[in-house]
C-alpha positions, 0 to 999 in steps of 0.5 A: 488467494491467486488468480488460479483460485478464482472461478469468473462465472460471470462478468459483464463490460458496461459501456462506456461508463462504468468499466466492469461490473461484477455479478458473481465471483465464487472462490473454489477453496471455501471463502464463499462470501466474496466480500472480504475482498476489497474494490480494489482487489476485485478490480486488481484480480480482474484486470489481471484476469483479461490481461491473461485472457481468463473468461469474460463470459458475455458482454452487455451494453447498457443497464446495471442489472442484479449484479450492481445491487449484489456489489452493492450490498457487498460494499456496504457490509465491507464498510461496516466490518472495516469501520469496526475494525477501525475502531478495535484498532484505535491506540490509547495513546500516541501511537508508536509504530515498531514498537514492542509496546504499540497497540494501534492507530491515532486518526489523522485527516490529510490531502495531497493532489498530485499532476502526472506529466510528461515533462521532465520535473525535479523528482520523477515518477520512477516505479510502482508496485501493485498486488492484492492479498485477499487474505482477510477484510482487515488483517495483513498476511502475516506473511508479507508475502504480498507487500514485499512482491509489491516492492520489488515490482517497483523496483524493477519498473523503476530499474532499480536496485534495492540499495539505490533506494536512499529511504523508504516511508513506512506504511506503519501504522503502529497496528500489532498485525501491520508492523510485524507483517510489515517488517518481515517485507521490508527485511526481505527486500532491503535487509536491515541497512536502508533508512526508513520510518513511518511518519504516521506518529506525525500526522497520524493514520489519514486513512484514504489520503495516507498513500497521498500524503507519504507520496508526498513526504518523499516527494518534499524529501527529494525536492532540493527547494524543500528540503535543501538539507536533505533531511529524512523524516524522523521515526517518532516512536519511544524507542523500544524496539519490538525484537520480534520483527526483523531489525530495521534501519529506523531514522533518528532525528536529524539524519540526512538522505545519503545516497548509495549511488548516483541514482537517489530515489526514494520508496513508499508503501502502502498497505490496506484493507482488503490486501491491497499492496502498493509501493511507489519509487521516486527519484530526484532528477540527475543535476 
């Protein structure tokens, strides 16, 4: 879906509370039930409509008014599909992510806090990348059109290149649909050289804290008090590679961060329900 395919009817800015609130949205090509876009879609596709100036059709100050019992009820559907998708996508097992025998997800629970600063830190905020899908409530676009573009904005945020990147975290979560949708975008971007793995067969799918806890990952990796080694995190997987998705650089056990260049910055991704796509750069600060 692109922003070209939304038809805004009506929006109203509540103020100075709440930010947008949506009483209507109809996609001109079909997908007449607008809750299979997720909050974060919706709020991505809007941000994007007032940067370009598309229509915001009246404002109102005050009060919640229908359209705040409409997202309501939108929410509360998109919870139960994507609880039932969960649940249909659980492993048997362990999980066993970019492997041609994974078959879904084990549960994790994790918590990161991050402070944003000015000051000048060992590992810096570099670059970050944001695009929405909108393909489907709980399947990737099979393309990965949508994640690669991800990637590559945070690079160019992060004036970057894709070999200056010394290691990606994988969102990888050993799901069929995610992996192979997953690969096919890295591939794209770096090609088959750059070292990467999903630490979801450490920790498990922490669900809303996994962008935050793989934030942190890198952040541990490049943190010379940390990780004074420069040790990668290890892709735990039985090591039978799915010949279906595009060769990856997958990190044994053992291996060590080893920069291209004299920049060393470090990437996670981030793939969520809805087609929300998120990719961050990290870089370790010039000694």
């Amino acid at each position: 879906m692109t922003l070209a395919e939304l038809s805004v009817l009506s929006l109203v800015i509540e103020q100075p509370r709440y930010g947008y609130e949506i009483e209507q949205i109809v996609e001109q090509r079909g997908m007449r039930d607008w809750t299979e876009l997720s909050f974060s879609s919706i709020y991505y596709l809007l941000r994007q409509l007032e940067t370009k100036k598309y229509v915001l059709s009246r404002l109102r100050a005050g009060g919640t008014g229908g359209g705040a019992r409409r997202v309501y009820r939108a929410t509360a559907a998109g919870r139960r599909a994507w609880r039932a998708a969960a649940l249909e996508a659980l492993s048997h097992g362990l999980c066993n992510p970019f492997s041609r025998n994974r078959d879904g997800i084990n549960i994790g629970e994790a918590a990161a806090v991050f402070l944003l600063a000015p000051q000048p830190a060992t590992v810096r905020l570099a670059g970050t990348g944001e695009t929405s899908d909108a393909h489907h409530v709980s399947a990737p676009d099979p393309t990965g059109k949508g994640a690669a573009s991800a990637m590559a904005v945070a690079l160019r945020g992060a004036g970057l290149n894709p070999a200056d990147i010394a290691y990606l975290n994988l969102h990888g979560t050993a799901t069929p649909l995610n992996d192979a949708m997953e690969g096919r975008a890295v591939h794209a971007i770096f090609g088959g050289a750059t070292p990467c793995s999903s630490t979801k067969a450490l920790t498990g799918h922490t669900l809303g804290a996994a962008g935050a806890c793989e934030a942190a990952f890198l952040w541990l990796t490049l943190n010379t008090r940390y990780n004074p080694e420069n040790r990668l995190p290890p892709h735990i997987f039985d090591g039978e590679a799915d010949p279906d998705i595009p060769p990856l650089n997958l990190v044994a056990p053992g291996t060590k961060l080893t920069p291209s260049g004299r920049r060393v910055a470090a990437m996670s991704t981030s793939f969520a329900f809805g087609g929300s796509n998120i990719a961050i750069a990290l870089e370790r600060a010039a000694s």
